[in-house]
TORZARO-199570 format. One record per residue: residue number from 1; y, x, z of N, C-alpha, C in turn. Coordinates in steps of 0.1 Angstrom, whole numbers. Example, Ala and Ser with C-alpha at 12.3 -4.5 7.8 and 13.67 -1.06 7.14 Angstrom:
REM residues 2
TORFI    n   n.yy   n.xx   n.zz  ca.yy  ca.xx  ca.zz   c.yy   c.xx   c.zz
TORFI    1    -57    132     78    -45    123     78    -33    132     78
TORFI    2    -22    128     71    -11    137     71      0    129     79
This chain:
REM residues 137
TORFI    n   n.yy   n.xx   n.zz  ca.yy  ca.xx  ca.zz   c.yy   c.xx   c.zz
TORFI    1   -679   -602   -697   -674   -607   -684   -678   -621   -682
TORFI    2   -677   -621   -669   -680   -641   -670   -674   -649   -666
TORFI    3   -677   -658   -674   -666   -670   -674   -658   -673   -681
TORFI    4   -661   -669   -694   -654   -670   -705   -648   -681   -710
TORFI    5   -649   -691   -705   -646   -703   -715   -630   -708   -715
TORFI    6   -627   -701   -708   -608   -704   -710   -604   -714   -705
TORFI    7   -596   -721   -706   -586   -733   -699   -578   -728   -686
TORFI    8   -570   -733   -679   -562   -730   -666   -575   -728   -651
TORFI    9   -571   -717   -647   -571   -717   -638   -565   -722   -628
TORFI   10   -566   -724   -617   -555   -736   -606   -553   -723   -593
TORFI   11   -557   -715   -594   -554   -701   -582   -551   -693   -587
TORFI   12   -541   -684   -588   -537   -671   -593   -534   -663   -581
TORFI   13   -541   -652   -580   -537   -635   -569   -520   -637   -574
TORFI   14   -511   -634   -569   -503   -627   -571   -494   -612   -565
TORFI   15   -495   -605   -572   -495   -592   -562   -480   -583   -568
TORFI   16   -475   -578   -563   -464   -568   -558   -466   -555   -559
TORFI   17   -463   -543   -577   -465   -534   -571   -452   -525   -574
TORFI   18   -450   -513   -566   -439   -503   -566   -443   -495   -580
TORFI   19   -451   -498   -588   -452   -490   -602   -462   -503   -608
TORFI   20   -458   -512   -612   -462   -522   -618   -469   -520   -634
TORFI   21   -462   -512   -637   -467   -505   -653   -480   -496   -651
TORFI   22   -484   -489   -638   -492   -480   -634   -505   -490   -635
TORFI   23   -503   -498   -628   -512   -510   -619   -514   -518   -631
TORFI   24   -511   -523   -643   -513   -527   -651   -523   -516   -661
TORFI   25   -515   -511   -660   -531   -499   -670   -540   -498   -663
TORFI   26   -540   -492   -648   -553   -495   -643   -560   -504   -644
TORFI   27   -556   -517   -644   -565   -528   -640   -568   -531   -652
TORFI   28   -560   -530   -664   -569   -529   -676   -578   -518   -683
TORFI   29   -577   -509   -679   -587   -497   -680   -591   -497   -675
TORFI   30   -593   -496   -660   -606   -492   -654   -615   -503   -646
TORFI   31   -608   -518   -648   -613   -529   -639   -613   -536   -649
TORFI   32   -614   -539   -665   -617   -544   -679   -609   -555   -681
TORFI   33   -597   -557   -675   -586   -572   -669   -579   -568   -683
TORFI   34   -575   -579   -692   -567   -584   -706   -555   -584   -702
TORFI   35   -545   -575   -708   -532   -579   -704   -524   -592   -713
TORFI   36   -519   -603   -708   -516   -617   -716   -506   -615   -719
TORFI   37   -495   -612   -708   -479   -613   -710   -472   -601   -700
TORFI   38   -465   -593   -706   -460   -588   -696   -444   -593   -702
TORFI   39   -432   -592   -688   -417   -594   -690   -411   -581   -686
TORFI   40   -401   -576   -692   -399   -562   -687   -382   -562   -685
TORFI   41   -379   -560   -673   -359   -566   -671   -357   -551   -676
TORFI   42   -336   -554   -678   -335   -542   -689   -336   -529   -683
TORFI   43   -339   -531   -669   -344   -514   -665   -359   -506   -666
TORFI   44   -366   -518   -678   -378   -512   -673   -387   -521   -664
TORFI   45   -381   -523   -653   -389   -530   -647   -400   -542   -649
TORFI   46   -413   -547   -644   -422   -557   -649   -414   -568   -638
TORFI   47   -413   -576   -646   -402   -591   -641   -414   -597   -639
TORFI   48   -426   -599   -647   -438   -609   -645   -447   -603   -656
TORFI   49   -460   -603   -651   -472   -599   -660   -481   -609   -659
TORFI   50   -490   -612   -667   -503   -617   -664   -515   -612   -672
TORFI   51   -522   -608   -665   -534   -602   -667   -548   -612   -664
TORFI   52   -558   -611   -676   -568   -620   -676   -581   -612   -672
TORFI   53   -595   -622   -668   -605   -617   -665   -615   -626   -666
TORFI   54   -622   -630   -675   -627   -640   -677   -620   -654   -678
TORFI   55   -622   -663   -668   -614   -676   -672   -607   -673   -657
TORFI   56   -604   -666   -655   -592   -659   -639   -581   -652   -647
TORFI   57   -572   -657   -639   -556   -647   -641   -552   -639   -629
TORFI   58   -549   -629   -630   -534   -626   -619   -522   -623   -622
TORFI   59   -512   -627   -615   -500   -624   -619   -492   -610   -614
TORFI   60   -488   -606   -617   -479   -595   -612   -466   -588   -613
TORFI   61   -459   -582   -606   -448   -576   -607   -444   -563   -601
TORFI   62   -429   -561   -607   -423   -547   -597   -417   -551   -581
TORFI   63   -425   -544   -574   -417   -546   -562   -400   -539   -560
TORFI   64   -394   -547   -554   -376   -546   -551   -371   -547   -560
TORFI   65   -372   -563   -565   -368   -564   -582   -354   -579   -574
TORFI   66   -359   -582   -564   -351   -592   -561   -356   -604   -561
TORFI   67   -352   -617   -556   -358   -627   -562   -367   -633   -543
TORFI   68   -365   -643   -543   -369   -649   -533   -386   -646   -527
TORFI   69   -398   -647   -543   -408   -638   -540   -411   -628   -534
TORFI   70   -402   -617   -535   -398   -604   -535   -395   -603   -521
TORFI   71   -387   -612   -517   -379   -607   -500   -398   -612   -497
TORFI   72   -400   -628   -497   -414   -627   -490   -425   -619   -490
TORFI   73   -425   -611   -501   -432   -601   -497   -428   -588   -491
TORFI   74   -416   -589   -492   -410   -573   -488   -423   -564   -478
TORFI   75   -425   -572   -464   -437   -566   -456   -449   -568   -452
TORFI   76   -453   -575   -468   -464   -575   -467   -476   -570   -471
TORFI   77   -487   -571   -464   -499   -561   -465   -501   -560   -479
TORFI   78   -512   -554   -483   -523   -555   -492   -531   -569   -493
TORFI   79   -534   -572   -506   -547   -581   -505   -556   -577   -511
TORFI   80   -565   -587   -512   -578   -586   -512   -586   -597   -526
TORFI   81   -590   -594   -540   -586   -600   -547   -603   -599   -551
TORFI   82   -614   -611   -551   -628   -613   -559   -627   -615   -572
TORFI   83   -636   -602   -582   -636   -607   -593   -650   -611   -596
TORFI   84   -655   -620   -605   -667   -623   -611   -673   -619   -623
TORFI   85   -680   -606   -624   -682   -599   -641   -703   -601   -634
TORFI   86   -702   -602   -651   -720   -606   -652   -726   -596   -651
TORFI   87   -722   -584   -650   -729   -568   -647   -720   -565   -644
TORFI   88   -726   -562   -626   -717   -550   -617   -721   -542   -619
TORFI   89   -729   -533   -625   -732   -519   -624   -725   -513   -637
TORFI   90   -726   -520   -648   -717   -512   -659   -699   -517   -658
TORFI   91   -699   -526   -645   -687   -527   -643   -679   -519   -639
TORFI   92   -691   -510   -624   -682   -504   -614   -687   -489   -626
TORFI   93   -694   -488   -635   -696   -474   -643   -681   -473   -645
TORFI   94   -678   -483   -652   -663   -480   -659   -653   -478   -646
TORFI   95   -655   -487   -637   -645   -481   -630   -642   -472   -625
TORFI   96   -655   -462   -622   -657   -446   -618   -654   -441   -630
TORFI   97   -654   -444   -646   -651   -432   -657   -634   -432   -657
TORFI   98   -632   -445   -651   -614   -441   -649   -611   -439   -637
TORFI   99   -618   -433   -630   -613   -427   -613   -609   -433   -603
TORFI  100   -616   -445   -605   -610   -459   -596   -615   -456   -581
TORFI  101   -606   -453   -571   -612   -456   -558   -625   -463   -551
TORFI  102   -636   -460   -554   -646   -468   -547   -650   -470   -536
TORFI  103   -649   -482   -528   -649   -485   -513   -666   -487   -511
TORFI  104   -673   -490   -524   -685   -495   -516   -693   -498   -532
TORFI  105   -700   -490   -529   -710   -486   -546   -718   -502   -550
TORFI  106   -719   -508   -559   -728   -522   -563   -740   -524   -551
TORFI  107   -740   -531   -546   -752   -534   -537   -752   -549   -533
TORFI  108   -768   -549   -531   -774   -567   -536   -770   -571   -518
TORFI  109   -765   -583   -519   -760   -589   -507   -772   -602   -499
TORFI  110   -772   -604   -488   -782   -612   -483   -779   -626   -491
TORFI  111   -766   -629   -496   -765   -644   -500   -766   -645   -513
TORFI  112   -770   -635   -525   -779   -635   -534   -769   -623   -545
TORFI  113   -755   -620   -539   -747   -618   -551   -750   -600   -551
TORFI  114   -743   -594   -561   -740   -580   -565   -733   -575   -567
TORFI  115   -723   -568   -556   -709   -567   -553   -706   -551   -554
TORFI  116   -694   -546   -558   -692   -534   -555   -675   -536   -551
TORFI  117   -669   -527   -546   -653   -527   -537   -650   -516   -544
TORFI  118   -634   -519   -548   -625   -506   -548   -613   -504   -548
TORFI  119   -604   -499   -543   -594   -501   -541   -583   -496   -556
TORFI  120   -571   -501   -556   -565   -497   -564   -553   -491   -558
TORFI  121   -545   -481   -570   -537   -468   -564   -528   -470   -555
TORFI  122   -521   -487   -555   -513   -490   -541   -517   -495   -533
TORFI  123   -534   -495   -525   -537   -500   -515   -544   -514   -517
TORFI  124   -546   -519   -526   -550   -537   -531   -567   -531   -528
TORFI  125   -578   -539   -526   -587   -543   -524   -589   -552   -536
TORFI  126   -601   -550   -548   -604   -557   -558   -622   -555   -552
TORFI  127   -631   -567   -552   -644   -569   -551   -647   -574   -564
TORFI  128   -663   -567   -569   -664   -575   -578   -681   -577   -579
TORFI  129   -682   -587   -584   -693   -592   -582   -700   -608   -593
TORFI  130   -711   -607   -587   -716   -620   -593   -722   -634   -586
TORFI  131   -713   -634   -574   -716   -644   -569   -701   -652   -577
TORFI  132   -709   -670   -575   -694   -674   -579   -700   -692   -580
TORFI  133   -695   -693   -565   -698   -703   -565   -687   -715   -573
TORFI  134   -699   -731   -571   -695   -740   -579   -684   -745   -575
TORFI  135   -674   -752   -581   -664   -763   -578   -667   -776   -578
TORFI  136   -668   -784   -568   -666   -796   -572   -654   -804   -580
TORFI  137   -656   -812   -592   -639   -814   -596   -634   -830   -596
């Protein structure tokens, strides 16, 4: 994957799901994401996960768990979350060998990158690709 070199990230997705344990296997099976930490409250529930992808995190949890986050999201949409892997085509293979929703098969874009779309089982939008632009720091 790319971007290996580790240190903090300064943006993290954070996303909300009603089967949080579900969405965590997926995204590490079929979208190649490292699981770092997960917290699990005594019902089971995922209190806080984080999941890696190169030198990117996202964080996640169970939705209606409580918690100030939680009311803010109560009605909120889906998002929409770019990842950066150095091969989209054996990326999005894997994602089709684990039955991952595909919105839009790898294809070369006019601004130079190689992107493929797919959705995951609660509606989220994950793009992935190899564009990735620079930071200034």
């Amino acid at each position: 994957m790319a971007g290996t070199s580790g240190g903090r990230p300064s943006i993290y997705p954070t996303l909300l799901y009603a089967d949080a344990k579900t969405a965590i296997r997926q995204l590490t099976e079929a979208f190649g994401f490292t699981e770092l930490s997960v917290y699990e409250g005594e019902d089971g529930s995922v209190m806080h996960a984080e999941l890696t992808q190169g030198n990117g995190a996202v964080m996640l949890g169970t939705k209606g768990r409580g918690g100030v986050f939680d009311a803010a999201m109560k009605d909120a949409g889906t998002t929409g979350v770019y990842v950066v892997v150095d091969d989209v085509d054996a990326h999005h293979r894997r994602a089709v060998d684990h039955g991952a929703e595909i919105l839009m098969p790898p294809t070369d874009q006019d601004y130079g990158s190689r992107d493929y779309m797919a959705r995951d089982l609660e509606g989220n939008v994950w793009s992935f690709g190899t564009y990735a632009p620079e930071i200034a720091g």
